[in-house]
C-alpha positions as CSV (number, residue, x, y, z in Angstrom):
1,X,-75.5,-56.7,-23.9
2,X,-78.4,-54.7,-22.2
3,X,-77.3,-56.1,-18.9
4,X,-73.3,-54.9,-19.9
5,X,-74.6,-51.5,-20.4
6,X,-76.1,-51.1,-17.2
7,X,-73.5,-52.1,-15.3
8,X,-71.1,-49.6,-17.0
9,X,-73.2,-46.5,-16.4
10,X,-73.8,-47.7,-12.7
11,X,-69.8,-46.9,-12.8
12,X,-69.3,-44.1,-13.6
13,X,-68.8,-41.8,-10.8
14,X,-71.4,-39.0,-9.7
15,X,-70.4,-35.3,-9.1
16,X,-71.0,-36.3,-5.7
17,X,-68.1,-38.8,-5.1
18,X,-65.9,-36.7,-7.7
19,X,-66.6,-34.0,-5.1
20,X,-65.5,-36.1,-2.1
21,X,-63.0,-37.7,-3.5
22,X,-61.4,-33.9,-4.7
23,X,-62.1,-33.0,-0.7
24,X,-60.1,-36.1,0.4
25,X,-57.1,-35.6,-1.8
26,X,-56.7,-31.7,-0.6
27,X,-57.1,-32.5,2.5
28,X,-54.2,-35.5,2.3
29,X,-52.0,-33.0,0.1
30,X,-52.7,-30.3,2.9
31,X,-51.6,-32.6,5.7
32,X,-48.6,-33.7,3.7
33,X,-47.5,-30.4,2.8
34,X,-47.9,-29.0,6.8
35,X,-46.4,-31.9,8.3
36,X,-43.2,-31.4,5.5
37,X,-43.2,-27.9,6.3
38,X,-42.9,-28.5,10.3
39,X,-40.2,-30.9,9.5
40,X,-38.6,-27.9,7.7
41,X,-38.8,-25.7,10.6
42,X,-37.8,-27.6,13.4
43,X,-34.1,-28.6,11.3
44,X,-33.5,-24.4,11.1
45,X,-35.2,-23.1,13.9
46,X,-33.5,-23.8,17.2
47,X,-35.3,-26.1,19.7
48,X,-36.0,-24.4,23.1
49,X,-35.7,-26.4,26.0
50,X,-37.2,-25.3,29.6
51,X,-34.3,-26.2,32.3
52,X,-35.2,-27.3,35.9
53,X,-34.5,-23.8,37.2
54,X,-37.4,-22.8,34.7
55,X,-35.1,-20.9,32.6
56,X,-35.3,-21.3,28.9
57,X,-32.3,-22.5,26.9
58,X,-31.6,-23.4,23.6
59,X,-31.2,-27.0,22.7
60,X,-28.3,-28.9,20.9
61,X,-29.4,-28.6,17.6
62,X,-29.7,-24.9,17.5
63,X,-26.9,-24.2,14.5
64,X,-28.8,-24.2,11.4
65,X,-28.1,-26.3,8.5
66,X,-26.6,-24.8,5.9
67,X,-27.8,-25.2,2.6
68,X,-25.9,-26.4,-0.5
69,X,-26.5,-23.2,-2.5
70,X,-24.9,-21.0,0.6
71,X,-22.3,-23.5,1.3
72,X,-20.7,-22.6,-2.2
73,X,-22.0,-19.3,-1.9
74,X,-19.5,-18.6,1.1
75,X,-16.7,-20.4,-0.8
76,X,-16.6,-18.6,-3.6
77,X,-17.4,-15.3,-1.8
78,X,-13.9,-14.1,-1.3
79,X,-12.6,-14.5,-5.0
80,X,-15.9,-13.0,-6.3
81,X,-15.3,-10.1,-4.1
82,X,-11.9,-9.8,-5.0
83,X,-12.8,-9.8,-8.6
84,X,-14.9,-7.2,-8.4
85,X,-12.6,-5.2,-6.7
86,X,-9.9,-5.9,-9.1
87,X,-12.0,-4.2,-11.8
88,X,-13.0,-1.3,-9.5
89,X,-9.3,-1.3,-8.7
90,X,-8.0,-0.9,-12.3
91,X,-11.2,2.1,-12.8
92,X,-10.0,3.8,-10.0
93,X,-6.5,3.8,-10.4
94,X,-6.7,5.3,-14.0
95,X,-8.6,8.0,-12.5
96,X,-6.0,8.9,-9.7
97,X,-3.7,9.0,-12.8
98,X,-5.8,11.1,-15.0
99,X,-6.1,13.7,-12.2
100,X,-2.5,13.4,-11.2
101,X,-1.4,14.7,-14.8
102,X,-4.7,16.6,-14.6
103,X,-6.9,15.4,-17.3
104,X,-10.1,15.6,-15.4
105,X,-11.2,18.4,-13.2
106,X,-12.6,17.4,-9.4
107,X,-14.4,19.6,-6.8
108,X,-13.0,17.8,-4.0
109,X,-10.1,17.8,-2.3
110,X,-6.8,17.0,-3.8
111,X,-5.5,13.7,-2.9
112,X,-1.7,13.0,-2.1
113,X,-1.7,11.7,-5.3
114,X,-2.0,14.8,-7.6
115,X,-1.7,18.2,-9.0
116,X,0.4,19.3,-12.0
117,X,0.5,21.8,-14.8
118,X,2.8,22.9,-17.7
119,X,5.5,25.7,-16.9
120,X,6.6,27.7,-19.4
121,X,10.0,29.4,-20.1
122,X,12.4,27.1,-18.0
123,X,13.8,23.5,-17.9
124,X,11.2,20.8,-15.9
125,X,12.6,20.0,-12.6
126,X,13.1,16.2,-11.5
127,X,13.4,16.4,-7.7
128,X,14.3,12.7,-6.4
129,X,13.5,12.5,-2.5
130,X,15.3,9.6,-1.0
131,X,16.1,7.9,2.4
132,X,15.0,4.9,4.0
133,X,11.6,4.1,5.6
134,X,11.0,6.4,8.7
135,X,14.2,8.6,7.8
136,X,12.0,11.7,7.6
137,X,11.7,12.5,4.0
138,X,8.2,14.5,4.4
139,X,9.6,16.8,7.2
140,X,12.4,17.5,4.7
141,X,10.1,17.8,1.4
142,X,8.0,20.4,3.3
143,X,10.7,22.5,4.4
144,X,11.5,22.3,0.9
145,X,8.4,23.2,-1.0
146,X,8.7,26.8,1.0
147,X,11.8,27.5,-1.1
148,X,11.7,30.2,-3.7
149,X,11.2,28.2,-6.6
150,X,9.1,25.4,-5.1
151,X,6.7,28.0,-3.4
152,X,6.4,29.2,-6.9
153,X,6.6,25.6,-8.5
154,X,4.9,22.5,-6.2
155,X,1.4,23.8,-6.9
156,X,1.9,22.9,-10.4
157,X,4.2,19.8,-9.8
158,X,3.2,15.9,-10.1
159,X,3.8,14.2,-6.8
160,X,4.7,10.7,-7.3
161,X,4.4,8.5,-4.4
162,X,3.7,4.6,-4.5
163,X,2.1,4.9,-0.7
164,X,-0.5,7.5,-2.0
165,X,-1.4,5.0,-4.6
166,X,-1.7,2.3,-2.0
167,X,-3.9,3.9,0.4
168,X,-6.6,5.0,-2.5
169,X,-6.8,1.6,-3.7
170,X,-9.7,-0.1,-3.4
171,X,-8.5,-3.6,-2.3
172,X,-6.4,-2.1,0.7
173,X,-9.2,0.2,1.7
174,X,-11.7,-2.9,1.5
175,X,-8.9,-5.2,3.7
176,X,-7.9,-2.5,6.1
177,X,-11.8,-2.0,7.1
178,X,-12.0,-5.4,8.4
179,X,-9.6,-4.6,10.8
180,X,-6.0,-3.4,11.7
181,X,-4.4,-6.8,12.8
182,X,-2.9,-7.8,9.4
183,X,-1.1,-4.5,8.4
184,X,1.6,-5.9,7.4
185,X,-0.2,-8.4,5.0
186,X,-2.5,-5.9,3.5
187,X,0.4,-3.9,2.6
188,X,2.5,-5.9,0.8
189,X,-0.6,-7.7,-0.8
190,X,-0.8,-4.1,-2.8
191,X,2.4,-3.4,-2.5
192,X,3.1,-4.3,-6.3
193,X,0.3,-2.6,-7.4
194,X,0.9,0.9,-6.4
195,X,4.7,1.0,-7.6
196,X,2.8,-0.1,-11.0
197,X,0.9,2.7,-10.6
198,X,3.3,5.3,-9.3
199,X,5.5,4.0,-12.3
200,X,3.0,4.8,-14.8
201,X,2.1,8.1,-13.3
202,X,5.9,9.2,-13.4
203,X,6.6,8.0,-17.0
204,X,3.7,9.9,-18.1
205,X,4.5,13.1,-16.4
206,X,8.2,13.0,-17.7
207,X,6.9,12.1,-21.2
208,X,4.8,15.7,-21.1
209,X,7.7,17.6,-19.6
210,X,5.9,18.0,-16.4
211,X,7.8,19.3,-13.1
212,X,8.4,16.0,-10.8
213,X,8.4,14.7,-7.1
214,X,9.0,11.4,-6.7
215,X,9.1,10.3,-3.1
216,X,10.9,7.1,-3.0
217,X,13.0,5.0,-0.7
218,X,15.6,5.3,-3.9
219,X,17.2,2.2,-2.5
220,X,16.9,0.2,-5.8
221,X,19.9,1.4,-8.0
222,X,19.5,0.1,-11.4
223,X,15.6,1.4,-10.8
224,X,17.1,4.9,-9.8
225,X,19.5,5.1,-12.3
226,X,17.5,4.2,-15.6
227,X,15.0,6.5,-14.2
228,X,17.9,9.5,-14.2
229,X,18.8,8.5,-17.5
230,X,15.2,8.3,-19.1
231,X,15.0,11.5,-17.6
232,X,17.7,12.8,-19.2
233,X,16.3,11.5,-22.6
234,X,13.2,12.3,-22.2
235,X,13.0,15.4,-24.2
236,X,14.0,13.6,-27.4
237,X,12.3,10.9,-26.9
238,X,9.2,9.2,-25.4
239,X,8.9,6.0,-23.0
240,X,6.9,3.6,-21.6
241,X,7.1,1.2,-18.5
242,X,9.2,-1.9,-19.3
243,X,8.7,-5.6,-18.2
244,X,10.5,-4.2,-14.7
245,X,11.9,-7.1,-12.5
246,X,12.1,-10.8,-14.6
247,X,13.8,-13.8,-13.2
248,X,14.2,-16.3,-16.5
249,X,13.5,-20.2,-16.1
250,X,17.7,-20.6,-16.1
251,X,17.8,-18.0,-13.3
252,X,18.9,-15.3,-15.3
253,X,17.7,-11.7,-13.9
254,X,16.2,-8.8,-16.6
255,X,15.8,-5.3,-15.0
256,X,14.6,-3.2,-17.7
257,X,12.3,-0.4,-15.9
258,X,11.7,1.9,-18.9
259,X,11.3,1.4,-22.9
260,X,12.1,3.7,-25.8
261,X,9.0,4.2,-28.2
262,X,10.6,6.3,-31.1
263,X,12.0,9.3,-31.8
264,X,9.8,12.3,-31.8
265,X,9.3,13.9,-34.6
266,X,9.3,17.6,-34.7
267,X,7.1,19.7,-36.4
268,X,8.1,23.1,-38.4
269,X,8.0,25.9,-36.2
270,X,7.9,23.7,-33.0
271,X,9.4,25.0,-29.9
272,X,11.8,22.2,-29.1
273,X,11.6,20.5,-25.4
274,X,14.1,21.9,-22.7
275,X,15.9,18.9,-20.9
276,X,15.3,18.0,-17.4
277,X,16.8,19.2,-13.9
278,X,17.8,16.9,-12.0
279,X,18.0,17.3,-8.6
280,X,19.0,14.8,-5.4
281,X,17.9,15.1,-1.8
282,X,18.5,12.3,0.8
283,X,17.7,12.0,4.1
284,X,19.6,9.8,6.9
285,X,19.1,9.1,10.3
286,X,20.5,6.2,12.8
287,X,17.8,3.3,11.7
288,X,17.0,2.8,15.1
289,X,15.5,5.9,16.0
290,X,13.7,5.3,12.0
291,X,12.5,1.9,13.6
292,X,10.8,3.7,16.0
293,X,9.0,6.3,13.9
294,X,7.7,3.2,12.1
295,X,6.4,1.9,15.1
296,X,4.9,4.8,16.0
297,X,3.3,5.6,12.3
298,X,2.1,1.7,12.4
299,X,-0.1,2.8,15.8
300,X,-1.8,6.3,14.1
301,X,-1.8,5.9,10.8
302,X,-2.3,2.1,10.5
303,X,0.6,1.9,8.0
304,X,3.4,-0.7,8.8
305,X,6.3,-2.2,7.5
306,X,8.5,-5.0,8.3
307,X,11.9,-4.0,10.2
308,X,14.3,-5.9,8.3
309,X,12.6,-4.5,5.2
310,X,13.1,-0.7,6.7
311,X,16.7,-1.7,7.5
312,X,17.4,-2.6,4.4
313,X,16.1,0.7,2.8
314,X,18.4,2.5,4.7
315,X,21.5,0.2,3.9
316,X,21.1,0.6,0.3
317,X,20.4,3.9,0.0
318,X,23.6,4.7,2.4
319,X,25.5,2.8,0.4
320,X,24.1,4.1,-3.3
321,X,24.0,8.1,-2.0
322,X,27.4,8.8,-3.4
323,X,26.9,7.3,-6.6
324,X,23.3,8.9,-7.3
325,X,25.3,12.5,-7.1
326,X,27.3,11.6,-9.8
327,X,24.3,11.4,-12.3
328,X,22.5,14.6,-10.8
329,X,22.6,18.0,-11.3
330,X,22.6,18.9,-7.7
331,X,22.3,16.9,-4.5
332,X,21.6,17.6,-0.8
333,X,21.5,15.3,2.4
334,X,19.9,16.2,5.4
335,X,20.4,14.4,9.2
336,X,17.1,14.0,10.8
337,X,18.8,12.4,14.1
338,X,17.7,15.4,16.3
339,X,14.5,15.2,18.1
340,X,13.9,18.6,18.0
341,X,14.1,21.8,15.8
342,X,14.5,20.8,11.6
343,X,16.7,18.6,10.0
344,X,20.4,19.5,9.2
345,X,22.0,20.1,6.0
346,X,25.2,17.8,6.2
347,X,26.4,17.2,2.2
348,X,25.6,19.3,-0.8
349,X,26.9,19.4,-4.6
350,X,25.6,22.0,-6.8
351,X,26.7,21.2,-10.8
352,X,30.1,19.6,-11.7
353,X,31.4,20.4,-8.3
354,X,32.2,17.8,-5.7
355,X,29.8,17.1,-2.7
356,X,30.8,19.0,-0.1
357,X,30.4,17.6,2.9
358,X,29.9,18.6,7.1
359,X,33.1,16.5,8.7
360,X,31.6,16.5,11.8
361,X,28.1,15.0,10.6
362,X,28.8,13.0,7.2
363,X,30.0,10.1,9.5
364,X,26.1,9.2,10.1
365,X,26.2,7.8,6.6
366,X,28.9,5.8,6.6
367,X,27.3,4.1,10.2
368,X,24.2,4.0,8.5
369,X,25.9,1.7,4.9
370,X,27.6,-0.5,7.3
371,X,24.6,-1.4,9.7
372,X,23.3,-5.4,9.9
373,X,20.0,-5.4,8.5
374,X,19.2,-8.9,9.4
375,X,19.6,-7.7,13.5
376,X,16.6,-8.3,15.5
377,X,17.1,-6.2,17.9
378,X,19.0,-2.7,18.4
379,X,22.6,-5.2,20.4
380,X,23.1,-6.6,16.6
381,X,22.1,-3.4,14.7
382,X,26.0,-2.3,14.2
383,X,29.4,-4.0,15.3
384,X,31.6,-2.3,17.7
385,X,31.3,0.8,18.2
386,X,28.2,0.6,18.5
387,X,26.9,4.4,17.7
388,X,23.9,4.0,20.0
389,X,25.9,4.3,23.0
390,X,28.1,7.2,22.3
391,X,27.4,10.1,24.4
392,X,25.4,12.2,23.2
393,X,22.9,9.4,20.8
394,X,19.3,9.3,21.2
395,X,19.2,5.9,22.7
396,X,21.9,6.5,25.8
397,X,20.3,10.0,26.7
398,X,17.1,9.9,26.6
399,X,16.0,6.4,26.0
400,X,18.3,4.6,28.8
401,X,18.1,7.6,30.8
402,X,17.7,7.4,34.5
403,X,15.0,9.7,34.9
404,X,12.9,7.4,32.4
405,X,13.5,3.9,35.3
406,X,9.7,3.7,35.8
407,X,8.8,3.9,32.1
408,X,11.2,1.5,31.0
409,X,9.4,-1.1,33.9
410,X,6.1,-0.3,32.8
411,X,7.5,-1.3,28.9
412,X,9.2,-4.0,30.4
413,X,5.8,-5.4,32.0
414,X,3.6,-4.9,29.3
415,X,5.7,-6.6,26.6
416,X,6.3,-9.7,28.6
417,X,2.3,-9.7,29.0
418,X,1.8,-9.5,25.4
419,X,4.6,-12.6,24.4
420,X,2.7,-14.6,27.0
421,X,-0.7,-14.1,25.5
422,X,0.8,-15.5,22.3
């Protein structure tokens, strides 16, 4: 037993080898943790080489490995980001609509967007701008707004445009900064958006009795004509947006733009609600030279639109002009084929007359309804005659011109260039 004890306190270990042994287990934890660490470091820093020429290069392995973490990190960015846009979108649009009908007050500058107020004494005007894409509706509208009762009257108005909408939304301002080579995409990934948006602006303004300019294609008829006859209603009752465009599981097709809510209800002593003006004014041009202004508004102001799509605009609305007079109070068309001085007045109905119309002009209409807007190029726009080479047209005077032989090379050249490159 005495001999037992001994030997068990000659084991136990001194402060001594506790020390050492400490020393020797830092200094194999050091060496691991160094030697991991340079492990690390040479899989994400690049190796550099030294080539015979003495210059230094970077080695094969030089792309860092990506971790898990960021590999799901840059997968997922794209719908996170458009998420949070989404949200920012929905803030921001309310608040283009509450300025619009002027609910909030805002030091800075107006957008396109905005500006009403009440009037007083008078009916609320409903002034429907149409025409297809390019046809020159803003020329017109500001010729317009310097007319008595608009210089007196568009201060005050609500200006209802869908592209207004688009370019102050925050999903086609984030796209569009990345770069200019996917117009087309970017605007018709909004597209549906800002006609919500528009939609909900103009059903609002009409439900206050506010003056009204909507700027709109107006190529859509059962669109344009259940918004004439909300308008109509308007002042008796209040509305809402409907479900719009549906296409049922049998393939049956719902277009129901606008709702009824109820009747209101008028208080004692309430002044009752004047009914809405409604007045039409359509612009046409020959959709070739409107191709072009597209082309040209697609190069400075980075807004494009596909040419079958502008055709189309211009088809419908040709083709729907003579009907939209019959539901208005008065209509005007305007010709914006001339390249210089303003456009020209060429049809106009003021009340229960008949649109009267310029004999010598109204023809650029009917060209206009009948044109193929599937062509794909300006040989299958219209069937013979073909208007673009009657004396006199845009394209046989000025764009065929002699005098214009070295441009039309120097075109020539640098479009073959480009369909090579692609």
């Amino acid at each position: 037993m005495q001999k037992a004890g001994c030997m068990n306190a000659n084991m136990n270990p001194t402060s001594t080898e506790i020390i050492v042994a400490s020393s020797i287990g830092l200094i194999i934890a050091a060496a691991v943790h160094f030697r991991l660490k340079k492990i690390r470091d040479q899989r994400i820093v690049p190796k550099i080489k030294v080539s015979g020429a003495g210059q230094v290069v970077l080695g094969a392995e030089t792309e860092p490995k990506k971790k898990l973490k960021h590999i799901v990190m840059a997968a997922t960015r794209d719908s996170r980001g458009t998420k949070n846009l989404k949200v920012a979108r929905v803030f921001n649009t309310l608040v283009e609509e509450m300025k619009a009908i002027g609910l909030v007050s805002n030091d800075d500058k107006c957008t396109d967007v905005m500006v009403p107020m009440a009037h007083k004494d008078r009916s609320p005007v409903l002034l429907l701008m149409g025409g297809g894409m390019g046809a020159g509706k803003s020329t017109v509208l500001k010729d317009i707004l310097k007319e008595t009762f608009w210089a007196g009257a568009a201060a005050n108005a609500v200006v209802i445009e869908a592209d207004a909408f688009k370019e102050s939304d925050v999903i086609y301002k984030a796209l569009s900064s990345r770069g200019h080579h996917d117009m087309l995409q970017t605007a018709e990934l909004v597209h549906q958006s800002s006609t919500d948006a528009a939609s909900s602006l103009l059903v609002t303004a009409l439900n206050e009795g506010r003056d009204v300019i909507m700027d709109g294609t107006l190529s859509w008829v059962p669109f344009v004509v259940q918004t004439i006859t909300m308008a109509r209603n308007v002042h008796r009752r209040r509305y809402r947006m409907g479900v719009g465009y549906k296409v049922d599981e049998d393939g049956v097709v719902t277009e129901n733009y606008w709702e009824q809510i109820d009747e209101e209800q008028q208080q004692d002593g309430a002044k009752k609600r004047r009914p809405y003006r409604i007045e039409l004014v359509g612009v046409v041009c020959d959709a070739y030279l409107a191709v072009i202004r597209g082309i040209r508004r697609a190069l400075i102001c980075r807004r494009a639109v596909r040419v079958n799509s502008q055709l189309k605009s211009h088809k419908r609305f040709a083709e729907a002009f003579s009907t939209y007079c019959q539901l208005v109070d008065n209509a005007r068309l305007y010709s914006s084929n001339a390249l210089e001085g303003p456009p020209k007045l060429i049809a106009w109905k003021d009340k229960e007359k008949n649109l009267l119309v310029d004999p010598d002009e109204i023809n650029c209409l009917k060209v206009v309804g009948r044109l193929n807007d599937a062509a794909d190029s300006i040989f299958e726009l219209y069937n013979n005659p073909h208007p673009a080479y009657e004396t006199g047209s845009v394209w046989k005077d000025i764009v065929l011109s002699p005098t214009r032989l070295n441009i039309q090379k120097e075109l020539k050249y640098s479009i073959q260039n480009v369909e090579r490159s692609i």
